[in-house]
C-alpha positions as CSV (number, residue, x, y, z in Angstrom):
1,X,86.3,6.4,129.6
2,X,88.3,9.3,130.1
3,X,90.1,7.3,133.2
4,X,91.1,4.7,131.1
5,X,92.7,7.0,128.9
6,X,94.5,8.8,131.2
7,X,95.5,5.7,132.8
8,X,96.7,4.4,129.3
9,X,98.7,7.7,128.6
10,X,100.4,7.6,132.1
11,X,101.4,3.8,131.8
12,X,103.1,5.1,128.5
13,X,104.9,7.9,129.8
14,X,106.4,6.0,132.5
15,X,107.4,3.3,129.8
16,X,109.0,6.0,128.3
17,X,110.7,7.6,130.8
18,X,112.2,5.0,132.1
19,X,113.4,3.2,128.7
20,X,114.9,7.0,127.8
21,X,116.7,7.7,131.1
22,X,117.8,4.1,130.8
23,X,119.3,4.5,127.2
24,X,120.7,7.8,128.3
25,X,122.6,6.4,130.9
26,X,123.8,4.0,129.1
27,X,124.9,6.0,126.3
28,X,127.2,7.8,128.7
29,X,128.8,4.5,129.9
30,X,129.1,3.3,126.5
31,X,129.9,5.9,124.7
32,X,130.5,9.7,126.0
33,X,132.6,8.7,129.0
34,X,135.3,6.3,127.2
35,X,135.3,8.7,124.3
36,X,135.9,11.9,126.3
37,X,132.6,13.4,124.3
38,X,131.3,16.1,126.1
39,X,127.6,16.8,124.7
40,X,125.9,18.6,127.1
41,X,124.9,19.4,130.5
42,X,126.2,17.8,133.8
43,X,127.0,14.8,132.5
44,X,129.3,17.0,130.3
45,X,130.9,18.4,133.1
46,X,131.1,15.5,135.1
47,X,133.0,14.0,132.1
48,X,135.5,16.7,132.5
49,X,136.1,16.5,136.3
50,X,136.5,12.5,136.1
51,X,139.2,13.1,134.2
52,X,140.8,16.6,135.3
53,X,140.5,15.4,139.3
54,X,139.7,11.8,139.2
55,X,135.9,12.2,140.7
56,X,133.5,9.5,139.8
57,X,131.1,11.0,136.8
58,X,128.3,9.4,138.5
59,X,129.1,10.2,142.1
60,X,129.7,14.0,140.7
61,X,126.0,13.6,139.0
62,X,124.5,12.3,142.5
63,X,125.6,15.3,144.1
64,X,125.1,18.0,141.8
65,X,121.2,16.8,141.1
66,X,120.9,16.7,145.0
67,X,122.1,20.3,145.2
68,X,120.2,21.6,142.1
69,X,116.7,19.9,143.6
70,X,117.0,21.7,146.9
71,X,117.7,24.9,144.7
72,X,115.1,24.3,142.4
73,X,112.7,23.5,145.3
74,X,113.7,27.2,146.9
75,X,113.5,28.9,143.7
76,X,110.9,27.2,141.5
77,X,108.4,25.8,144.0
78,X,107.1,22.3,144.8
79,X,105.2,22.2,141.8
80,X,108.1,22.4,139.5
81,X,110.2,20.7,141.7
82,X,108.3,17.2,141.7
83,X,108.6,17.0,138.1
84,X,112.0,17.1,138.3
85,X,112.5,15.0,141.3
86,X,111.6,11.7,139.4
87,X,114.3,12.2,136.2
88,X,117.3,14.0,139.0
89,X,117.2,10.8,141.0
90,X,116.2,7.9,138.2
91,X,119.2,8.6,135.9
92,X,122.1,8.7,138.6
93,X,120.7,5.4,139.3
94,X,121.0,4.5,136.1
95,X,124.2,5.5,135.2
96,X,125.4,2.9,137.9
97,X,122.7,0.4,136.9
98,X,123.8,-0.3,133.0
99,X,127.9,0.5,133.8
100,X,128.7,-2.8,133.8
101,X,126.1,-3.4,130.8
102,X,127.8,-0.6,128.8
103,X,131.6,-2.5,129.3
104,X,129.9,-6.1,128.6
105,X,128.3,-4.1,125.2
106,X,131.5,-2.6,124.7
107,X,133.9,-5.5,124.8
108,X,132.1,-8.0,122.5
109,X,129.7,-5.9,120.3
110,X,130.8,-2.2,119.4
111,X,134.4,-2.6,118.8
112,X,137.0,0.2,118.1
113,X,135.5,1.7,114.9
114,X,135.3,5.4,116.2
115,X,133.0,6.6,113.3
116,X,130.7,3.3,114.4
117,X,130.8,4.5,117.8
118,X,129.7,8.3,117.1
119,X,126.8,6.9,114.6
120,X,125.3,4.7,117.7
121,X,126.1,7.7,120.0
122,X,124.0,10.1,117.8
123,X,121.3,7.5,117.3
124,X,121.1,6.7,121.1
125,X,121.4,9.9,122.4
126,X,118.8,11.3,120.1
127,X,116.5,8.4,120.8
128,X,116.6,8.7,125.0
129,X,116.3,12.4,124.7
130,X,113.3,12.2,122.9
131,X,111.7,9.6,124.6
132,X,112.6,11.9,128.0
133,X,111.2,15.0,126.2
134,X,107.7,13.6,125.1
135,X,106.7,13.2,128.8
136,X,107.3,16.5,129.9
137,X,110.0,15.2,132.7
138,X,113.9,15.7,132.7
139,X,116.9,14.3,133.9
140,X,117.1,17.1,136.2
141,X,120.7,19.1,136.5
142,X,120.9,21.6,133.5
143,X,117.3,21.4,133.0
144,X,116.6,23.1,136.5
145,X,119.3,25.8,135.8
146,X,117.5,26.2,132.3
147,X,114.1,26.7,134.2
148,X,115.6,29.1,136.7
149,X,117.0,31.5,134.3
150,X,113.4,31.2,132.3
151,X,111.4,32.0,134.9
152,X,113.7,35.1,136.1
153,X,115.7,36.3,133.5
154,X,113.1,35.4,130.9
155,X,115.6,33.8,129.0
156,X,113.6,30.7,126.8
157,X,114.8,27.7,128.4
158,X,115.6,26.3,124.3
159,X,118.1,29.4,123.8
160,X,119.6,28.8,127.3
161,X,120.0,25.4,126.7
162,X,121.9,25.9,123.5
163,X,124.5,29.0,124.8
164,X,124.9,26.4,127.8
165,X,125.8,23.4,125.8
166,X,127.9,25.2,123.5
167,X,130.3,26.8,126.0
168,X,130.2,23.0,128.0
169,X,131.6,21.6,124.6
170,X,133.5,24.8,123.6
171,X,135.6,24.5,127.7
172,X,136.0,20.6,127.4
173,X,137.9,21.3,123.7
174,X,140.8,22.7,126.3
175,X,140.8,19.7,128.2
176,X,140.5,16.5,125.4
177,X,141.1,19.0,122.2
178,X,139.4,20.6,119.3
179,X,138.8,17.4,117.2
180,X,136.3,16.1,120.2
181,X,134.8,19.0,120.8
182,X,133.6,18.9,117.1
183,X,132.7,15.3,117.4
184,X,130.2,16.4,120.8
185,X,128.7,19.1,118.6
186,X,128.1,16.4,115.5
187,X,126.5,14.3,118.1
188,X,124.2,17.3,119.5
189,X,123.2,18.6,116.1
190,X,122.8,15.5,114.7
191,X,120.5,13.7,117.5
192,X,118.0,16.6,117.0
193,X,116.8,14.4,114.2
194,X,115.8,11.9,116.5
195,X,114.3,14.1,118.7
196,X,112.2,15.7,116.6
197,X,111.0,12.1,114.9
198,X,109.7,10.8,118.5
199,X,108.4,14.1,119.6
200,X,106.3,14.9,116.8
201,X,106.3,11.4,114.3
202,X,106.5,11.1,111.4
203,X,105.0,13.1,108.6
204,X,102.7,11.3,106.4
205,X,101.0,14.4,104.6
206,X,101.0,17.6,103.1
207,X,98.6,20.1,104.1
208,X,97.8,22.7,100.9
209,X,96.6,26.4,101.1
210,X,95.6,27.4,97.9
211,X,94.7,30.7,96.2
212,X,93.5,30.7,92.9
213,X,91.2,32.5,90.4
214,X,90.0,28.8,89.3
215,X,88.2,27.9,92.3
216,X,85.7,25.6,90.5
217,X,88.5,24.1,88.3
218,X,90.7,23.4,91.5
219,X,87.9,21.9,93.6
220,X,86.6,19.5,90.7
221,X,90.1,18.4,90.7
222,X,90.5,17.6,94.9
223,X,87.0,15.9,94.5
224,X,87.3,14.0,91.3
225,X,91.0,13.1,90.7
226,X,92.6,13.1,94.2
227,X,89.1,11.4,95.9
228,X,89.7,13.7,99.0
229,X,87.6,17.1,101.0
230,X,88.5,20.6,101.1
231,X,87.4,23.9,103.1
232,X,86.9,26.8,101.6
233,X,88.1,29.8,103.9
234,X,87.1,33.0,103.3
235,X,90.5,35.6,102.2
236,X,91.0,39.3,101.4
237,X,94.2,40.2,99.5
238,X,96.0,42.5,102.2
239,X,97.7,44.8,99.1
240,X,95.0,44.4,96.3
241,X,92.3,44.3,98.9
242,X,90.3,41.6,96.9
243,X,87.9,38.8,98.4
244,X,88.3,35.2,97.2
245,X,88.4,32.0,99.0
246,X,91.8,29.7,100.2
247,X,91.1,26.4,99.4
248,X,92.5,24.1,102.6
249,X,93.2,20.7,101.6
250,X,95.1,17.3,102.9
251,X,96.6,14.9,100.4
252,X,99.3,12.2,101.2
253,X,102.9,12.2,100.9
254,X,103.1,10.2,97.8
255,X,100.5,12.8,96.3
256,X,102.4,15.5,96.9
257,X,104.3,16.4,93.6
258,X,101.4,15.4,91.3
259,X,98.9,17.5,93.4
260,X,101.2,20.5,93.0
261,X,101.8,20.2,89.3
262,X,97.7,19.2,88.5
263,X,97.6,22.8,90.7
264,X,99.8,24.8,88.3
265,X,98.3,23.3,84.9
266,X,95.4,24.4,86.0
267,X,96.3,28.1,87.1
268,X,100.3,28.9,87.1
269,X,99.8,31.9,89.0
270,X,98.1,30.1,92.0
271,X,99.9,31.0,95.2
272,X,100.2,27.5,97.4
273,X,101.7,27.6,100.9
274,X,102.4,23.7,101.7
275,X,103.4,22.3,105.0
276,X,103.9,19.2,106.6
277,X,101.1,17.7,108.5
278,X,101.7,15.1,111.3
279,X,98.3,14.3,112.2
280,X,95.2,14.5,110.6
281,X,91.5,13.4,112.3
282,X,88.4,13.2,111.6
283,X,87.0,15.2,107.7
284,X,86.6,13.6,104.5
285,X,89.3,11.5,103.0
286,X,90.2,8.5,100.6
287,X,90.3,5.5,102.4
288,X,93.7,4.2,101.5
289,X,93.6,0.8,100.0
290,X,96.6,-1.8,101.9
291,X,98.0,-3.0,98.4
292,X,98.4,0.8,96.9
């Protein structure tokens, strides 16, 4: 059973990684290269070459993933190295793979519109990264240099990655101006979205902590009105040094205002700490009914 599974989950990520280095590559033919948008990483850089020495961007991203595997295998180990092996050589090939796919796309579908072109840029580039991201494997490059300076400088490879990508856009603004530059960071802020969607879905409920002097009141309501369980969790007030209970409770999205106000009818001085919950298994909840 558990073979199956893992069999399943690895057919996925490789689905994955290769439909996100794909759509990366060819969202840097289409769209970063002719643009002169320089969002981040090598590819940034080899954006800037191409066009301050002539150098082929992919040529410049063969070589530099070549170098930075060797480095990454003297620095970081075989272990670390293999996973980036797979993403360092698959998206050089890709980049040559979908170039003529990227002109084709960009002769008879995408047009001139700039502000078209920056929408499909953020939406692409958002999409492949998080496809790349959910499988734990990169496209190599930046992300070894990230790893490096985590392991030794104990730098977090997320705050590295941003002071990098910042002064890649912030050195390409001398080269193709300040208006681009601003357009790469729209791009990198905005395709977080995206990111963030495929890495941890989408959120279809509300998880509610609940403190309240009307336990029995707020409990009737969960069970009665709302059709859904609860846990009770032990508390202690850490100033007024009183025991109660936090009530713990799941409703859905489209519950979520009227839960909160049925809350404060019922006690206005409850204190509620609500988050957004992305999965929920197993417990007690209301079946939800297709036509509601």
């Amino acid at each position: 059973m558990l073979s199956n599974i893992d069999t399943k989950k690895a057919i996925i990520d490789g689905i994955s990684l290769v439909l996100g280095v794909f759509l990366y590559a060819l969202c840097f033919n289409m769209f970063l290269i002719p643009n002169d948008l320089v969002v981040s990483g090598f590819s940034g850089v080899a954006i800037v070459v191409q066009r301050l020495f002539g150098w082929s961007a992919s040529a410049f991203i063969y070589i530099t993933n070549g170098i930075l595997l060797i480095v990454s295998l003297i620095f970081l180990g075989w272990k670390m190295t293999k996973r980036n092996i797979v993403g360092s050589v698959m998206y050089p090939v890709m980049i040559t793979a979908s170039e003529p796919i990227a002109k084709f796309l960009n002769s008879y579908i995408i047009g001139d519109d700039f502000y078209l072109i920056l929408l499909f840029a953020i939406i692409m580039y958002g999409v492949s990264s998080g496809l790349i991201y959910r499988t734990g494997f990169s496209t190599g490059a930046s992300d070894i240099i990230m790893q490096i300076l985590n392991k030794y400088l104990k730098i977090s490879e997320s705050k590295a990655m941003i002071v990098a990508n910042s002064l890649i856009i912030i050195a390409s603004m001398l080269v193709f101006g300040f208006t681009k530059g601003v357009y790469s960071f729209i791009i990198l802020i905005c395709s977080t979205y995206f990111i963030d969607k495929l890495m941890f879905g989408l959120s279809d409920s509300k998880v509610f902590y609940i403190y309240t002097k009307k336990v029995r009141k707020i409990k009737r309501l969960i069970l009665n009105d709302f059709q859904t369980g609860f846990t009770s969790i032990p508390s202690r007030g850490g100033y007024s040094k009183k025991r109660g209970f936090m009530i713990m409770c799941v409703v859905s999205n489209r519950d979520y205002y009227l839960f909160k106000q049925k809350i404060l009818e019922i006690d206005p001085q409850a204190f509620i700490i609500i988050n957004s919950c992305y999965e929920v298994n197993g417990g007690v909840k209301r079946k939800t009914l297709p036509f509601l």
